[in-house]
N, C-alpha and C positions, 0 to 999 in steps of 0.2 A: 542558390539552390531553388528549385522550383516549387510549387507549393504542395505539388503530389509527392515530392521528395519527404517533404517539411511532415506531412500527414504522416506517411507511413513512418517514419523515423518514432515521430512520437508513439506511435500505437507499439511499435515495436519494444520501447523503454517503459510501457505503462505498468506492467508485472512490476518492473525491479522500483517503480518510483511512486506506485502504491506502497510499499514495502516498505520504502524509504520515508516517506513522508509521515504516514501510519507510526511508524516506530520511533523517530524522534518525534512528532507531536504529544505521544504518549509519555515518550522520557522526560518531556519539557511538562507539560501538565501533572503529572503522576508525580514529579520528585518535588515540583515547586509549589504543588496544593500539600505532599505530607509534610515538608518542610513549617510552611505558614500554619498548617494546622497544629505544627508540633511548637511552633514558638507561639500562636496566641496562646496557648497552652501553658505556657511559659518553661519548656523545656531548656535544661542545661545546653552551651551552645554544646559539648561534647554529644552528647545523646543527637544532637541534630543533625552532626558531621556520621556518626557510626551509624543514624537509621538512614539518611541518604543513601552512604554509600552500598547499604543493604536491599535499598529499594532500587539502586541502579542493576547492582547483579543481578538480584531475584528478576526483577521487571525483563533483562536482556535475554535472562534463559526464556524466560514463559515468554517472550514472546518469538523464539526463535522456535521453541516446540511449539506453539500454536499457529504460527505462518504455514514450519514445514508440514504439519498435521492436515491442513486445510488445503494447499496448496498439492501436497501428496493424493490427499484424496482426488481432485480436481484430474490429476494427471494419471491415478485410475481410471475416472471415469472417460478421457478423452482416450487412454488405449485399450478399453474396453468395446468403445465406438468404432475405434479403426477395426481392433480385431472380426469387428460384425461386419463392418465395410469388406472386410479382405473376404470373409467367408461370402458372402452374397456377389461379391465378382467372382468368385470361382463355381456356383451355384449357376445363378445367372448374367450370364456376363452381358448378351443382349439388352436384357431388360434394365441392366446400369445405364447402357449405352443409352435407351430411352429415357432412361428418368437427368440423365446431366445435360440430353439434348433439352427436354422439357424447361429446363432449370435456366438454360441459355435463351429460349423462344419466353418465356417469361418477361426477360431481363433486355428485350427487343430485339434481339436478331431474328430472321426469319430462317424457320425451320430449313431450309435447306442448307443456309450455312452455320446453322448452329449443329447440325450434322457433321460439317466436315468439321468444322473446330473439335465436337467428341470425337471425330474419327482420328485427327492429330493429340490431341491430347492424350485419347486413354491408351494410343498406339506408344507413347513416351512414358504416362506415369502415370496409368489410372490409379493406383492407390490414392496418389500424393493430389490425383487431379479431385477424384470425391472426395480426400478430405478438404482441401479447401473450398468445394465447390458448395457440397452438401453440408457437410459438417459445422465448416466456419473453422476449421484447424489451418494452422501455419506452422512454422519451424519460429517463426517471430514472434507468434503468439502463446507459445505452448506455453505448458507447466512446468515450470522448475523449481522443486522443492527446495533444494540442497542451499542455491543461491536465494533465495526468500527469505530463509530462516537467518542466516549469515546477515544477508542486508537488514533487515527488521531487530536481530540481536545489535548490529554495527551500530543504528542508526538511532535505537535505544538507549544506548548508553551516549553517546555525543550527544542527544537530546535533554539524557537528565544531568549530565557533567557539569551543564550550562549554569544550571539554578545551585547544585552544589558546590561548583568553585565561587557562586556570586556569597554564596551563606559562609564560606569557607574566610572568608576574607574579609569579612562587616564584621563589626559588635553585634548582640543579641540584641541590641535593642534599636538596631535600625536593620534588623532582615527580613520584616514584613517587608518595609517600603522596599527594599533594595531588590529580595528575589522576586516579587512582584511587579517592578518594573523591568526588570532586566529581563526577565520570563515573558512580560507582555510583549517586549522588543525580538525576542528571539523568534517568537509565534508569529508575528508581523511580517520577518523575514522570510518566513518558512512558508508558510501561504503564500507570499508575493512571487518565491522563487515556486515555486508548487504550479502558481495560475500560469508564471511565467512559462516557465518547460513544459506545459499542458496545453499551451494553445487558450488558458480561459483568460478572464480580465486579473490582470496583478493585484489591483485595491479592493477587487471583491474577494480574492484568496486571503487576502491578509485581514482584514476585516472579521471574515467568517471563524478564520481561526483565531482570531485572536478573543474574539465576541467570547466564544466557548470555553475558551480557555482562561478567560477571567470570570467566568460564571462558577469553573470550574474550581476554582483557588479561590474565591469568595468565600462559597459554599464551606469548603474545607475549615476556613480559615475562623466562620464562624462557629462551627460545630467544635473546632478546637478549642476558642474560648470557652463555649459555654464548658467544655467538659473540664476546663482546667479551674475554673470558678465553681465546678460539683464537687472539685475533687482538693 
């Protein structure tokens, strides 16, 4: 596959693998910091099995309404853009023709044949031609709410499943160590596979999340102690 192939492939899967990535990092951080907070604490393993599996649902909905929320809005605002696009080619349909020839003589061809390319272009699809031209819109890029929310719910729950089958299955008195490391291992994977299908560096994805994500179960895991020595 060529490398303009390899490019456009990835930008085209960035929506759904934002989504993705985002939502199990969160289920894997989110379940395995309350977890550790909730056993330095010294909670019953029962209590730790029934708040996981509470903080998997809860966490999968909110974050399936908060993608589609965001991502809805998003895909307002791009067919709010087209609808202004549509109206100003039928207002002035010349002065499009000038401003995508302008847009082309920018981007190095010389005005006369950035001319005929708007003149084939917007003779086929000027809508589709200014939105990708001016706009930055594609059919590869767009907003898709429905599938964001589904992927980021999906991806949520297999992110937190991870730390509560690891707690599920240890004594209480080794699920610090166990969902703390199994949780840093998961995070490791998910960054590395992340930089990988992203085109960045593998051992700086895995790293950075992992980095965070032990910051983040740290943190927890001390404020759990101290609250269960207050209390």
């Amino acid at each position: 596959m060529h490398r303009r192939d390899i490019n456009r492939h990835r930008l085209g899967e960035s929506g759904w693998l934002r989504a993705a990535v985002l939502g199990a990092n969160d289920g894997i951080v989110s379940t395995a910091s309350l977890l550790m907070g909730l056993g330095a604490a010294q909670a019953s393993h029962a209590t730790l099995l029934l708040s996981g599996t509470a903080a998997l649902v809860a966490g999968a909905m909110s974050m399936a309404t908060g993608e589609y929320v965001s991502v809805h809005s998003q895909a307002d605002i791009e067919q709010a853009a087209l609808a202004q696009e549509r109206a100003e080619l039928q207002e002035d349909f010349a002065g499009e023709h000038r401003e995508l020839t302008d847009i082309y003589v920018h981007r190095g061809l010389d005005r006369e044949l950035a001319r005929k390319v708007s003149d084939q272009l917007m003779a086929r699809d000027a809508l589709g031609t200014h939105a990708r031209e001016e706009l930055g819109l594609s059919p590869a890029s767009s907003a898709r709410p429905i599938q964001a929310a589904l992927t980021s719910a999906a991806s949520f729950a297999v992110g937190a499943a991870m730390p509560l089958l690891a707690a599920a299955v240890v004594e209480a008195s080794k699920l610090i160590l166990v969902v703390s490391a199994s949780s840093l291992v998961f995070l490791a994977i998910l960054g590395g596979v992340a930089g990988r299908v992203g085109g960045a560096s593998v051992a700086l994805g895995a790293v950075r999340v992992t980095f965070w994500g032990a910051l983040a179960m740290a943190v927890t895991a001390g404020i759990g102690a101290l609250i269960g020595k207050a209390i």
